[in-house]
Z-matrix of the N, CA and C atoms (Angstrom, degrees):
N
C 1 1.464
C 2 1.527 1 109.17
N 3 1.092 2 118.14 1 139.79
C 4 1.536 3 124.21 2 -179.57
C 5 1.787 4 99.25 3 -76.99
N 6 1.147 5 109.05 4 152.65
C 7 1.013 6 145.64 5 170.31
C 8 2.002 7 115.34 6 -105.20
N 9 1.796 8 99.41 7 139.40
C 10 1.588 9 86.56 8 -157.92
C 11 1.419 10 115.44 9 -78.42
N 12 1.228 11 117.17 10 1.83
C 13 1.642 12 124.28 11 160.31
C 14 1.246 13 104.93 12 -54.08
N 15 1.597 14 122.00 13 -33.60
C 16 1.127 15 110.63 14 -159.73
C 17 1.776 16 114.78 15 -61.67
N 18 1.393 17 95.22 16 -24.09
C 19 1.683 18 82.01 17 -178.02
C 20 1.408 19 117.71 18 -88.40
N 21 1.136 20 113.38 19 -23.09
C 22 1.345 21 114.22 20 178.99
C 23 1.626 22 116.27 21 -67.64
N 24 1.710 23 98.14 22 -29.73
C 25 1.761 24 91.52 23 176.26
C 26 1.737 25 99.93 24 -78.97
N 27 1.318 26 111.12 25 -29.95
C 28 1.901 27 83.30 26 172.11
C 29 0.942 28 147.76 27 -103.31
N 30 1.506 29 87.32 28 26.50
C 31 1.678 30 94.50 29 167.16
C 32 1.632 31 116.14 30 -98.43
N 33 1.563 32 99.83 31 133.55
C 34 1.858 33 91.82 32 172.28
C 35 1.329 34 122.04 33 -47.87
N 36 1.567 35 105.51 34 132.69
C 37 1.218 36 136.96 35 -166.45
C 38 1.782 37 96.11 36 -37.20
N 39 1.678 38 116.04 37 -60.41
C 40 1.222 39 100.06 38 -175.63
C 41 1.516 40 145.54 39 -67.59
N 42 1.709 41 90.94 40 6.85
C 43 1.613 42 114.73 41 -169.86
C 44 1.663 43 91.95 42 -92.34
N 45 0.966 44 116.12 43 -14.69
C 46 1.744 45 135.17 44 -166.91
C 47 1.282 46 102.28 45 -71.01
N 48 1.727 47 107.65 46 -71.45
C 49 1.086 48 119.89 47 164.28
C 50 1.406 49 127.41 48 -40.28
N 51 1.086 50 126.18 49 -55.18
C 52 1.402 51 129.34 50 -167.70
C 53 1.870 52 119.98 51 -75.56
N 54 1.485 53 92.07 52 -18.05
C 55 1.931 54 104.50 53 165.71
C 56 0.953 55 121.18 54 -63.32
N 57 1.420 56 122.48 55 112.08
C 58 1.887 57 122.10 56 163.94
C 59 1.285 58 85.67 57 -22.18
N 60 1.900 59 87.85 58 161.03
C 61 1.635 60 118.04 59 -176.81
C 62 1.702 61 94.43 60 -77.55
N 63 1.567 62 95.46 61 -40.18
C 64 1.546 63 87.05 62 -166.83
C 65 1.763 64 139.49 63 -67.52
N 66 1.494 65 86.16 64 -9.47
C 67 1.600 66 112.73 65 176.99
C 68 1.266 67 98.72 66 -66.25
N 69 1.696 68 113.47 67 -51.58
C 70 1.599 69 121.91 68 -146.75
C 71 1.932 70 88.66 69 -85.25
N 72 1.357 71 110.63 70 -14.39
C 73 1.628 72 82.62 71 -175.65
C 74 2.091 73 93.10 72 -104.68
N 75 1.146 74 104.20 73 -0.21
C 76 1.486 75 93.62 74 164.04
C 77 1.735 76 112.46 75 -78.49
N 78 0.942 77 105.46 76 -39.64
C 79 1.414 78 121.19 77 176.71
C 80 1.948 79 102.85 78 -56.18
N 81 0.981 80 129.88 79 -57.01
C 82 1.465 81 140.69 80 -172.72
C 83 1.702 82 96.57 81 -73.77
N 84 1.078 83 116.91 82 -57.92
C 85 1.843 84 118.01 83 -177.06
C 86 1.513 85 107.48 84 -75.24
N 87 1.144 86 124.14 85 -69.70
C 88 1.318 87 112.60 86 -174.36
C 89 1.339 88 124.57 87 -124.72
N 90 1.076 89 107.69 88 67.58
C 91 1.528 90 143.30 89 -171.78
C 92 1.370 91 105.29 90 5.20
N 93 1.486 92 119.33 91 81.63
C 94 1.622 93 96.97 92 163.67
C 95 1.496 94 108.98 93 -92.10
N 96 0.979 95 90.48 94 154.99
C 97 1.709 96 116.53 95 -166.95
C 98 1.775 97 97.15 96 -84.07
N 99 1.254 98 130.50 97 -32.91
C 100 1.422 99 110.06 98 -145.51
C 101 1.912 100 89.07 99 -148.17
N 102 1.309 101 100.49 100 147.04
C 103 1.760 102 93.60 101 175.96
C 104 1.574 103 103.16 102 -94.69
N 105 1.335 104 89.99 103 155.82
C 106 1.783 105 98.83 104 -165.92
C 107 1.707 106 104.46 105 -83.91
N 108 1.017 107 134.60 106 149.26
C 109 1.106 108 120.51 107 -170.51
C 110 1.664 109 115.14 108 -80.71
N 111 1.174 110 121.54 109 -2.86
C 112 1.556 111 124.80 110 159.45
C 113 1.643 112 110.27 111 -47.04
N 114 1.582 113 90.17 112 -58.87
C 115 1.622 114 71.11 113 178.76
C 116 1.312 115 132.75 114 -95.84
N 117 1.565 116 97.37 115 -1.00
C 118 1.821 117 90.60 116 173.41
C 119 1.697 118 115.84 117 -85.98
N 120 1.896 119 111.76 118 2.39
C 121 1.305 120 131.34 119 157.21
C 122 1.902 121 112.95 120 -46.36
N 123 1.821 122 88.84 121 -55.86
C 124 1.647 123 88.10 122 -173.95
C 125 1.326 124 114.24 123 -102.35
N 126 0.879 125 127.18 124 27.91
C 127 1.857 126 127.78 125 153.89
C 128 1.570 127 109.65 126 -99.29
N 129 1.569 128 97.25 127 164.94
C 130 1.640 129 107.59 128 -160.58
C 131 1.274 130 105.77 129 -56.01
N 132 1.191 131 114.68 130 163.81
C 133 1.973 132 106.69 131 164.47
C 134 1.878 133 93.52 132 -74.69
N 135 1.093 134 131.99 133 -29.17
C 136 1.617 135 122.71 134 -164.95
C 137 1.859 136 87.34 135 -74.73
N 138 1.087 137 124.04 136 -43.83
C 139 1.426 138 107.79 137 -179.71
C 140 1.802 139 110.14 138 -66.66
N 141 1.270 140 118.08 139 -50.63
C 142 1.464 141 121.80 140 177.82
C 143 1.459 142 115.70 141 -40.81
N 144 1.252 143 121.92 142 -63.15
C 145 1.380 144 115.89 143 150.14
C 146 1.594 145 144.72 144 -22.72
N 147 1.182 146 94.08 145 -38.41
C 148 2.042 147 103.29 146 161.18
C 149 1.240 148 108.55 147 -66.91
N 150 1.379 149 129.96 148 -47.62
C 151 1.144 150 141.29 149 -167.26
C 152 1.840 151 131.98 150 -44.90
N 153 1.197 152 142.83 151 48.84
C 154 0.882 153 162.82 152 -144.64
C 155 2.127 154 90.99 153 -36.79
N 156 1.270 155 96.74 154 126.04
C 157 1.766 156 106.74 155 -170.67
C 158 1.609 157 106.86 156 -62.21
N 159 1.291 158 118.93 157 -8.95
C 160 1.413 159 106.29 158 -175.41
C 161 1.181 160 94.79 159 -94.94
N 162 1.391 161 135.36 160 -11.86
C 163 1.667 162 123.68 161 -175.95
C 164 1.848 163 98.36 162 -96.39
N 165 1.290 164 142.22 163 21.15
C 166 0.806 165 151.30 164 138.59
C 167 2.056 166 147.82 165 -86.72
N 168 0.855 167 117.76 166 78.37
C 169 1.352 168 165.84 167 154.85
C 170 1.476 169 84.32 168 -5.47
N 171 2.056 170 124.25 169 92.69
C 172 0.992 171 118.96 170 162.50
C 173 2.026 172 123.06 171 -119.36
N 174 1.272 173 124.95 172 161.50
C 175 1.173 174 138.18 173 -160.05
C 176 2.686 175 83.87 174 -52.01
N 177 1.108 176 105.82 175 -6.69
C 178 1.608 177 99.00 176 -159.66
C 179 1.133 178 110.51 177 -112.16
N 180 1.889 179 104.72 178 -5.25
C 181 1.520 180 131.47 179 143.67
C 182 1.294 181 115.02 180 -25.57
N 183 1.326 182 134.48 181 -60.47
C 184 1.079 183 147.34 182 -150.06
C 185 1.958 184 116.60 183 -145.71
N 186 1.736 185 87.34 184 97.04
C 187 1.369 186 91.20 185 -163.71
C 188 1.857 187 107.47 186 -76.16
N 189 0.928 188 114.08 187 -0.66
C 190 2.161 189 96.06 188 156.13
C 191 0.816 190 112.93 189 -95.80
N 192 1.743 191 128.21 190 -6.44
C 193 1.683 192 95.96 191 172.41
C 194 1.683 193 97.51 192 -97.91
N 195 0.917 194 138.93 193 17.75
C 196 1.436 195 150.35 194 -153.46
C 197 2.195 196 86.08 195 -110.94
N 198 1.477 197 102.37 196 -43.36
C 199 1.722 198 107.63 197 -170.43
C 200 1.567 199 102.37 198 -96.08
N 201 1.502 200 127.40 199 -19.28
C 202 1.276 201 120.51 200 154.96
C 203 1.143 202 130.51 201 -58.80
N 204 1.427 203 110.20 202 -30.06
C 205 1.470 204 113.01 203 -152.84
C 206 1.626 205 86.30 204 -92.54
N 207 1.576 206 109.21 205 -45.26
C 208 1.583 207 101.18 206 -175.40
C 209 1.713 208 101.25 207 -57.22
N 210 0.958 209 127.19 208 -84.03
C 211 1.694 210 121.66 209 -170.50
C 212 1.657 211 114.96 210 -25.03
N 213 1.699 212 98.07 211 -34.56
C 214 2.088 213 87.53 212 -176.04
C 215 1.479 214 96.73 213 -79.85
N 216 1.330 215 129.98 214 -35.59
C 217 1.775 216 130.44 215 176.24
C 218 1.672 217 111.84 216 -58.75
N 219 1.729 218 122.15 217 -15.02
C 220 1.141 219 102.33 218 -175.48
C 221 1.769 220 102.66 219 -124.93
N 222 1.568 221 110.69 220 1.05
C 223 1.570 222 96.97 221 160.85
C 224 1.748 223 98.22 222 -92.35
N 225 1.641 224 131.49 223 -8.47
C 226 1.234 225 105.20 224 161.11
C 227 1.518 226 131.18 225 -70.04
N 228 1.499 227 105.72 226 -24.94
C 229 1.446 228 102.08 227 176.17
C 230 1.322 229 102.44 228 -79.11
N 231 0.819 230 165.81 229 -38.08
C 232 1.852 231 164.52 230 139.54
C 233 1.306 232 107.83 231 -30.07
N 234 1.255 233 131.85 232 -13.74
C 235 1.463 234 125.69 233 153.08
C 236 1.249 235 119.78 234 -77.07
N 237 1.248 236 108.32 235 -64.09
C 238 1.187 237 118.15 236 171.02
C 239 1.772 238 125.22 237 -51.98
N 240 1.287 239 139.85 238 -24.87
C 241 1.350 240 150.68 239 171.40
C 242 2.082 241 107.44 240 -80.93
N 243 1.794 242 93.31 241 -35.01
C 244 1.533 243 91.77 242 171.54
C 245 1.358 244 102.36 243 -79.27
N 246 1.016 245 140.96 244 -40.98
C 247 1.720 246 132.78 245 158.83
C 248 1.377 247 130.83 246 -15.80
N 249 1.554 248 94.34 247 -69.74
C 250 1.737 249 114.65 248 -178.87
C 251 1.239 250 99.12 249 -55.33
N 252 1.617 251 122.84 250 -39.75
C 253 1.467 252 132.83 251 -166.76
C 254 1.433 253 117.23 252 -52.65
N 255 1.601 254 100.30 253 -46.95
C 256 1.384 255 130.31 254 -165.29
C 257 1.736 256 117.26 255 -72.44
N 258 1.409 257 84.81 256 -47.29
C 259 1.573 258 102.28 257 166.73
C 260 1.294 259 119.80 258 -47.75
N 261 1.665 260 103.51 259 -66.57
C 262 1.480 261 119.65 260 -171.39
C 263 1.838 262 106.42 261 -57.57
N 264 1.506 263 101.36 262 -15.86
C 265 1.835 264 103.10 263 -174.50
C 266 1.417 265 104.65 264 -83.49
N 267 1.149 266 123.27 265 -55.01
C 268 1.357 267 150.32 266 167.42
C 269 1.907 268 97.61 267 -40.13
N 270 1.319 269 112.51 268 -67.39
C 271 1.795 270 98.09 269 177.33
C 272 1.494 271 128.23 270 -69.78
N 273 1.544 272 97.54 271 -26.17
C 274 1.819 273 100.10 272 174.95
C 275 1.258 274 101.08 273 -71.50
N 276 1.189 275 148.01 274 -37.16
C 277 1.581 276 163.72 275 155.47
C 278 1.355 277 99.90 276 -17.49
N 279 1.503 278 105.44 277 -88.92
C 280 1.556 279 114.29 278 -175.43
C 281 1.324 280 124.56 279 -53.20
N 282 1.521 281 111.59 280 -36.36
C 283 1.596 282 118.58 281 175.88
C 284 1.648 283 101.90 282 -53.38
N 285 1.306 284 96.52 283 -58.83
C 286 1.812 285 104.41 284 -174.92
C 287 1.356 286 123.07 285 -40.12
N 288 1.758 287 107.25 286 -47.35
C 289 1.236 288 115.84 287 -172.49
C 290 1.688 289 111.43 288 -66.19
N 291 1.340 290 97.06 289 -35.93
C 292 1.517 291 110.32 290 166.79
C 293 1.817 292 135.19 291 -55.95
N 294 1.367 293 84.22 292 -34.64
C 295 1.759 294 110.12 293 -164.88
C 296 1.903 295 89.60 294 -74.22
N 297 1.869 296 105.90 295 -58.74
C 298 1.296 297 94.70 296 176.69
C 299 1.312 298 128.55 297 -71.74
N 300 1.670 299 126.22 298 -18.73
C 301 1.553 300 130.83 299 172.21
C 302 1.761 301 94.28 300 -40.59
N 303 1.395 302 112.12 301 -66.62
C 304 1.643 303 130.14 302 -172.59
C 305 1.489 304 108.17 303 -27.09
N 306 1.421 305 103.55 304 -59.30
C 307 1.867 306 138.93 305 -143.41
C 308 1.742 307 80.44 306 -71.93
N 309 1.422 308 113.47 307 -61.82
C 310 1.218 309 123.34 308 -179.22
C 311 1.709 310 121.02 309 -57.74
N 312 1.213 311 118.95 310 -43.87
C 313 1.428 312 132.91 311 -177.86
C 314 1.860 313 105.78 312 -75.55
N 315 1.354 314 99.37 313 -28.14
C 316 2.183 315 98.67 314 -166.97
C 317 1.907 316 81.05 315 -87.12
N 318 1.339 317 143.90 316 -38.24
C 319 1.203 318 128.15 317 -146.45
C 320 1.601 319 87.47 318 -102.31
N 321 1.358 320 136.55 319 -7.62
C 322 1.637 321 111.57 320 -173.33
C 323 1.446 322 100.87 321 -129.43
N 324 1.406 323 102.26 322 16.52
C 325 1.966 324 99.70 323 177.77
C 326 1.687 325 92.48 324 -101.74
């Protein structure tokens, strides 16, 4: 089993450097295993690149939030399409009601 030095000794020294303190003493106290991608967001891409991909911490990490996220992304697109739906029912509606007010008003005036 690794030990949480372990990541800090393999990561290049200058990737070392460039980690919040607070990562590196989460990393030393309570061993995280993997960098979160917040902060491998705000370091250079020339540092990200040293960075060996298994010590990087992605959304595919963790397959339920990987099946949450798909189910909340696909009742939003089903919201959103029942919307457009709703709309378009709601304006063919009103046009209609309109079209016959007309139909009715041009044939009895």
């Amino acid at each position: 089993m690794n030990t949480p030095f372990d990541l800090v000794d393999d990561l290049p020294p200058e990737v070392v450097d460039d980690l919040p303190p607070s990562v590196i003493d989460q990393i030393r106290n309570e061993g995280l295993e993997k960098l979160p991608e917040t902060v491998v967001d705000r370091l250079p891409d020339t540092v990200v690149d040293r960075i060996p991909s298994e010590f990087i911490e992605g959304a595919s990490a963790n397959p339920a939030l990987v099946a949450i996220l798909v189910v909340v992304g696909l009742i939003a697109v089903a919201g959103f399409v029942y919307g457009i739906a709703k709309s378009a029912f709601k304006a063919a509606f009103f046009f209609g009601v309109v079209a016959a007010g007309a139909w009715y008003w041009y044939f009895n005036a």
